[in-house]
Every structure is written in C-alpha cells, then in structure tokens.
NULUM-216700 format. One line per field, with one value per residue (C-alpha): x, y, z; residue in three letters; residue number from 1. Coordinates in steps of 0.02 Angstrom, whole numbers. Layout:
<rs>
x <- X;... .
y <- Y;... .
z <- Z;... .
r <- ALA;... .
k <- NUM;... .
</rs>
This chain:
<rs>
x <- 1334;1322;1369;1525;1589;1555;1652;1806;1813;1807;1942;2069;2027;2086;2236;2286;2273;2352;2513;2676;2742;2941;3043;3142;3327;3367;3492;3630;3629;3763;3935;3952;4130;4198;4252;4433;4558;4720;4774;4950;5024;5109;4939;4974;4837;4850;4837;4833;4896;4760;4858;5020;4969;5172;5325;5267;5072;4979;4789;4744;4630;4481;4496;4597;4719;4886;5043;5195;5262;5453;5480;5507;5398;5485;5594;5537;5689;5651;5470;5445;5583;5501;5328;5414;5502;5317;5213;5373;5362;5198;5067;4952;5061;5015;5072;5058;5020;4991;4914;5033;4918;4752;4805;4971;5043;5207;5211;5308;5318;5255;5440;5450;5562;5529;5467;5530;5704;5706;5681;5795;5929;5905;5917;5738;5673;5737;5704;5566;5655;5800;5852;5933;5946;5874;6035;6171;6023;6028;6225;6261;6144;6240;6411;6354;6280;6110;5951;5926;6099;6174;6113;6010;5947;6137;6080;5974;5795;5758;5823;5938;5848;5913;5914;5895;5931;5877;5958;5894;5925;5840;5916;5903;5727;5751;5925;5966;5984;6138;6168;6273;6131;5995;5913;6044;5976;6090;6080;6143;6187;6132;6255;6352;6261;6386;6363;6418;6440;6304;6378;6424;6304;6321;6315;6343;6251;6286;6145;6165;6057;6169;6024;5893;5755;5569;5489;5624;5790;5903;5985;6118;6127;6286;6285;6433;6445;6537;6484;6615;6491;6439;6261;6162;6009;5969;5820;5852;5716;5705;5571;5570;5545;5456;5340;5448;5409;5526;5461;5609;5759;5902;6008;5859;5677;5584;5406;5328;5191;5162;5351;5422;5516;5612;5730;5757;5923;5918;6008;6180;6211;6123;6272;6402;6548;6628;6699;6631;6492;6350;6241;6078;5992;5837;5734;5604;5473;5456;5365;5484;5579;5686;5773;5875;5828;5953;5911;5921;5886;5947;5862;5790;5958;5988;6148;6280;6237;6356 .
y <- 2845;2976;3114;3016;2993;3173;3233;3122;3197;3352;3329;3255;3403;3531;3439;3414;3597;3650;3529;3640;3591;3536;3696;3720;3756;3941;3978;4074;4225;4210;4310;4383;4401;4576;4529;4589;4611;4554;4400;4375;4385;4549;4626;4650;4663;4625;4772;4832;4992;5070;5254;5348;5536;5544;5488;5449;5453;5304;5251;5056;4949;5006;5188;5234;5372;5341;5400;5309;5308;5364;5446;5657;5742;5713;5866;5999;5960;5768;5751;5684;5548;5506;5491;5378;5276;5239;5203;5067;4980;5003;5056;4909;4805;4661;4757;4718;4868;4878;5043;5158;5304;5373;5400;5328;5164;5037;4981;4815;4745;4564;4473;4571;4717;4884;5002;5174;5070;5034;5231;5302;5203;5225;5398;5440;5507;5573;5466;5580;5530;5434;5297;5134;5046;5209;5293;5198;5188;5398;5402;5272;5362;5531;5449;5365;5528;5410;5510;5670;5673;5681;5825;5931;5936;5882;5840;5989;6011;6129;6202;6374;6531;6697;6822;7024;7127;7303;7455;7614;7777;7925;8107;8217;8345;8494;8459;8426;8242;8165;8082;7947;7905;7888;7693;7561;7403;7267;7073;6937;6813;6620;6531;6438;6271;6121;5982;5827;5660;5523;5385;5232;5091;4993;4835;4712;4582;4421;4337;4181;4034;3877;3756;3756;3641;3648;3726;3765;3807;3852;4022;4053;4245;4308;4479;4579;4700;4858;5012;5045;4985;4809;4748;4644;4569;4628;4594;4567;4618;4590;4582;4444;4504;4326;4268;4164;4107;4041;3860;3808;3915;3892;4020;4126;4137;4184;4273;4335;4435;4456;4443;4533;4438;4476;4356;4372;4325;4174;4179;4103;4238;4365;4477;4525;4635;4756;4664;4525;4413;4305;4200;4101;3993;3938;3833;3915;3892;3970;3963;3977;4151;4149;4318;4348;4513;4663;4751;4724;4830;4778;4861;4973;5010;4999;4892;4843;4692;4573 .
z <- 7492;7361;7477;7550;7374;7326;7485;7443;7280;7325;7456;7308;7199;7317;7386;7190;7202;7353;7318;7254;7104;7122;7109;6957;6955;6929;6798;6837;6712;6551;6585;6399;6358;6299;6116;6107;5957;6049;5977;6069;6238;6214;6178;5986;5863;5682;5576;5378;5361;5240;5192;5266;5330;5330;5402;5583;5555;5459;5446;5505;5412;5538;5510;5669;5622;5744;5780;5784;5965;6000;5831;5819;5696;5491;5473;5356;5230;5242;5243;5064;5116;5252;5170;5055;5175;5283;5103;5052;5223;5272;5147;5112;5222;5382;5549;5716;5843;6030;6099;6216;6246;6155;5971;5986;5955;5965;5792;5725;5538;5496;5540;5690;5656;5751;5639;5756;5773;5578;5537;5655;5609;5440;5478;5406;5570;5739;5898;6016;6161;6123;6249;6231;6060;5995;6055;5980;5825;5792;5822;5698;5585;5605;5577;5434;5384;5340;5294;5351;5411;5270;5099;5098;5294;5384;5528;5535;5555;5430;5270;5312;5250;5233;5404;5362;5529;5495;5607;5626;5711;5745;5738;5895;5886;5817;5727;5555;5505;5490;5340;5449;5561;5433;5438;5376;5332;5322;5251;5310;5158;5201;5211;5067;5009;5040;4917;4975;4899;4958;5062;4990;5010;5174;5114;4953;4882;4774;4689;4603;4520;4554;4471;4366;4326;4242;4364;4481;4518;4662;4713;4839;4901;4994;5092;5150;5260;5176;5307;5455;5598;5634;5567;5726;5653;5462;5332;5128;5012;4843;4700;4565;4407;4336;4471;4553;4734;4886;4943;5079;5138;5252;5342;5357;5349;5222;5196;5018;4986;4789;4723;4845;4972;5129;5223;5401;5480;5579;5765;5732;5575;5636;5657;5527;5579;5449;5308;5343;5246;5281;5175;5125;5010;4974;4856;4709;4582;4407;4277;4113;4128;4301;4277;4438;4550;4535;4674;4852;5003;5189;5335;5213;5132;4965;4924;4780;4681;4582 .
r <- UNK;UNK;UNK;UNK;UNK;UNK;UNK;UNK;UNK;UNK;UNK;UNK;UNK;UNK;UNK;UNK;UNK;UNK;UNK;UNK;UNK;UNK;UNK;UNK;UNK;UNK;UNK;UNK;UNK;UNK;UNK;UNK;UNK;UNK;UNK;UNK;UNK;UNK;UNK;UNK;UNK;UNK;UNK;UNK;UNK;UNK;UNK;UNK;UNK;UNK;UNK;UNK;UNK;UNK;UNK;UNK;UNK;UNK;UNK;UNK;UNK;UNK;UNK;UNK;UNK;UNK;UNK;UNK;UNK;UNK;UNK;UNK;UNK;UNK;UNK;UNK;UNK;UNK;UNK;UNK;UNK;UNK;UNK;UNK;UNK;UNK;UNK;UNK;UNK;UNK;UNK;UNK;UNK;UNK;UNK;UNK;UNK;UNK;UNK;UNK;UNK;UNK;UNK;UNK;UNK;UNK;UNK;UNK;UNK;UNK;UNK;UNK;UNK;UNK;UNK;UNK;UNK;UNK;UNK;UNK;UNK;UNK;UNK;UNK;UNK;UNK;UNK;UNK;UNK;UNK;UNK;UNK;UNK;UNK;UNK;UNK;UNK;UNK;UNK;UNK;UNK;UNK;UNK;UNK;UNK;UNK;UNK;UNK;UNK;UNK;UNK;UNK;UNK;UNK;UNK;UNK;UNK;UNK;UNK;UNK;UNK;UNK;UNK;UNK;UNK;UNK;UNK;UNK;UNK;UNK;UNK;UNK;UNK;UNK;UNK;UNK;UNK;UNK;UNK;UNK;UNK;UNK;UNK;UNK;UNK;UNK;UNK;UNK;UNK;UNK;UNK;UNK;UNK;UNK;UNK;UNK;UNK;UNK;UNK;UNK;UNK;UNK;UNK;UNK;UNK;UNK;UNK;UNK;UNK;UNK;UNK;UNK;UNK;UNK;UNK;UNK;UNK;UNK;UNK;UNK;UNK;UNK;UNK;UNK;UNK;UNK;UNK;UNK;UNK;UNK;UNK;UNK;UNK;UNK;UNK;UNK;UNK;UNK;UNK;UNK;UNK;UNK;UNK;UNK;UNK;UNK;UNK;UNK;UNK;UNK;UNK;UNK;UNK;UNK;UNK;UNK;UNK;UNK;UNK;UNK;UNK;UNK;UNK;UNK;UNK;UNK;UNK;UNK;UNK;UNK;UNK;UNK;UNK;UNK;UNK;UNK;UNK;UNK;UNK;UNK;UNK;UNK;UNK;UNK;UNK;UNK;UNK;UNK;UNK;UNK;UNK;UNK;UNK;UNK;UNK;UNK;UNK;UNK;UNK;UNK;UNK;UNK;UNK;UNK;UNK;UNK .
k <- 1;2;3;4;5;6;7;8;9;10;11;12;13;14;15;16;17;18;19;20;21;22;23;24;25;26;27;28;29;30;31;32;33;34;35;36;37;38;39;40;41;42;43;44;45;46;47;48;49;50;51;52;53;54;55;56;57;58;59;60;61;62;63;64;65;66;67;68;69;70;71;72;73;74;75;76;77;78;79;80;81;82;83;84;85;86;87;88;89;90;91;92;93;94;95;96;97;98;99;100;101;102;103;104;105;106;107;108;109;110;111;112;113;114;115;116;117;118;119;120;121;122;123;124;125;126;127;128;129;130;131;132;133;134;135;136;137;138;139;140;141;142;143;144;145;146;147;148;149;150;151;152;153;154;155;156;157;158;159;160;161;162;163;164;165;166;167;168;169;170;171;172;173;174;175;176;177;178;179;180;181;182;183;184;185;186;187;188;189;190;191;192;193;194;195;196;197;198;199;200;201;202;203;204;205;206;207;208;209;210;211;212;213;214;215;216;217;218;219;220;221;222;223;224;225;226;227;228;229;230;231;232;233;234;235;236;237;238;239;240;241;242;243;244;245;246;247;248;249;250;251;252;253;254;255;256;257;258;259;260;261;262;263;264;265;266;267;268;269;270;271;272;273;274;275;276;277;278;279;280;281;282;283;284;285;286;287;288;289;290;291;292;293;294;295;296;297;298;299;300;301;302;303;304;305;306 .
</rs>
C-alpha cells in the first residue's frame, strides 16, 4: 500500500512538471515618434530671432544662423539700412520660418506679413530672383525711388568710385625718345554727386482720443493713402508713450508686445487706392497719463501725423 501511494505521487509530481504553463501575449514593440518642431500645416515653426548678422542673415532662438530666402545680398551703399531695417522688425521678435534648403529659410512676421515681400517693397533689399508679387514689389520701389533707390545708392549697387586709365608708349630701339610718346596718364573724374530730395512720405495718419475715462479711453486712427500707387493689405505701428494697452478693436486686428502695437488691416479695408483713406478704432487702458503716439510707420514706412 505504501509503494502504490509512493508511485502515485510520484506520477503527479512529474506531470505538474511536464505541464506548459499558458503562453503569454507578446507585446508588440513601442513605435517612438520622431519629436518634430512644426506646429502648423504649412510646416512653419515658431521662432525668436536672437541677433541680425545683416540685412538678409539673422540668428534663431536655437542658434541656427539662416538666410533669408528670395532676397539679393544688402548693397554695399545700403548695408547699414538694411541692418537697421532686420534689427526693427526682427531682432528679439516671434517669427515663423519654414526651411527651403540647408541654411536657408521662408521667413514670415507674427501677423503674417512676408518678411522678403516687406523689404523689397520697401526698397531695403533687391528680390534674388524676382517673380510675381516680388516684381510689381521692386518696380514700385524704383518709381517711388524707396530705399536704395533713391540717395546715396540710386538704384545702384555700389557707391561710384573714381576710374584712372593709364597709357603708355614706348619709343622705337635705338632712337631718341619723343617727348610726345612718353607715358600719359590720364584720370577719369567720378562722376558729379546728385543730391536729391527724399520722397515724401507715402502715407498720413490721424490719431485721435474721442473719450476718456479712469482707466480708459477710446482712440479712433484714420490712414490715407498719399503715395501715387495703390496700398493692398498694410500694417500700422505705433509706440505708446504711457503704458497704455489695446483691449478690443474694430476695422483691424490688433497685437502688442510691450507698447508697441501693430494693427493689421482686416479684409473689407484692406486696400486703399491713392487719395483715399481708411480707418480703425479700438478700445484702451491707462493708467493716469494717456499721451497720444506721434509716430506711425505703415509697412515699415514712416508717415505724416496730425
């Protein structure tokens, strides 16, 4: 009896150790996801420009040192305007950028303008390869004589300098010199510096403070056009010299960083023809002195205020 029990316990112990255990599920290994930058369908990627190398060159917020696509190198007689143009639209400023080749990119300021559009027609830089909106962009800027087309470069890309051409002839061997043919050396004088008279502002602007409260007020702003070629689409900046802030506007839309403030034409004003004037208002905060801005640039442009 002892033997038949031993047996049958030895018979359970190795079928509890022959029997498979139930299989586990395998787990499918993780797909990790490439982190990426681009935060918008046009493949965009929010940007601080951290220092401008000069007109067409700028340093991002990461340390990547880019060109500006579709813009010419700054001329040699409008560099330092061109340096200062980049720094007082882009230095320290939110862009958005999307990569066109190694080292180069498509640039666009926070309310959407086209920086390479903005500085051609402004007549700061020369369009690389101009096509399209850049086109009608440069020629507007040469009529207007905007930038470098108008003193000191006009439309050139470097200052004149003077030419000397020097002419010399040899006498025959073994005959006296001529005092005729000894070397002449001739210079040519550069020519005469033309002065011209800066073009009047394109544009005029009308500030005023209709109401005024503790704590608030509210302004109405009225731009004309004054230049000789149609404005479609446009951008006001301005600076407020108290702190004030913009809490609701109409006829345009507003963004602020610090006190300065540009308003962006809405779609049913967005184009005013020669002569011609379109406005906005808008709703503010102060905080005890509300002096009213005196200056005004559109599309980079400095205007006349009243």
């Amino acid at each position: 009896m002892f033997r038949k029990s031993l047996s049958l316990l030895v018979v359970l112990l190795v079928c509890a150790c022959t029997t498979e255990s139930p299989s586990r599920p395998v787990s499918a290994p993780v797909q990790l996801q490439v982190p990426t930058l681009i935060n918008d369908s046009r493949g965009e990627v929010s940007a601080t420009v951290r220092a401008v190398v000069d007109g067409r060159t700028i340093e991002l917020d990461g340390g990547e040192r880019v060109r500006i696509s579709q813009l010419a190198q700054p001329a040699d007689c409008w560099a330092p305007g061109a340096r200062a143009f980049a720094e007082k639209w882009l230095l320290a400023k939110a862009v958005r950028v999307s990569a066109m080749t190694p080292g180069e990119v498509n640039l666009r300021l926070e309310d959407g303008t086209d920086y390479a559009l903005l500085a051609v027609r402004e007549g700061i830089l020369r369009a690389q390869d101009a096509a399209g909106s850049l086109v009608e962009a440069e020629l507007a800027a040469a009529r207007d004589d905007r930038g470098l087309w108008g003193a000191p470069c006009n439309g050139m890309d470097a200052t004149p300098s003077s030419t000397a051409t020097t002419t010399t002839s040899t006498a025959p061997s073994q005959q006296q010199p001529d005092p005729s043919q000894q070397a002449v050396t001739t210079t040519t004088p550069p020519p005469p510096i033309v002065t011209t008279q800066p073009p009047p502002p394109p544009c005029a602007v009308s500030y005023r403070a209709d109401n005024q409260w503790q704590g608030g007020f509210q302004a109405q702003i009225t731009i004309r056009n004054t230049g000789r070629t149609p404005i479609n689409g446009w951008s006001l900046s301005w600076t407020f010299a108290d702190g004030q802030t913009v809490r609701d506007m109409w006829n345009a839309s507003a963004s602020q960083r610090g006190s300065a403030v540009t308003a962006t034409a809405a779609d049913h004003n967005r184009a005013i023809q020669p002569g011609a004037e379109a406005s906005l208002g808008f709703l503010g905060s102060s905080r005890g002195r509300n002096t009213s801005p005196d200056s005004f640039t559109l599309n980079g442009a400095a205007c006349t205020t009243s």
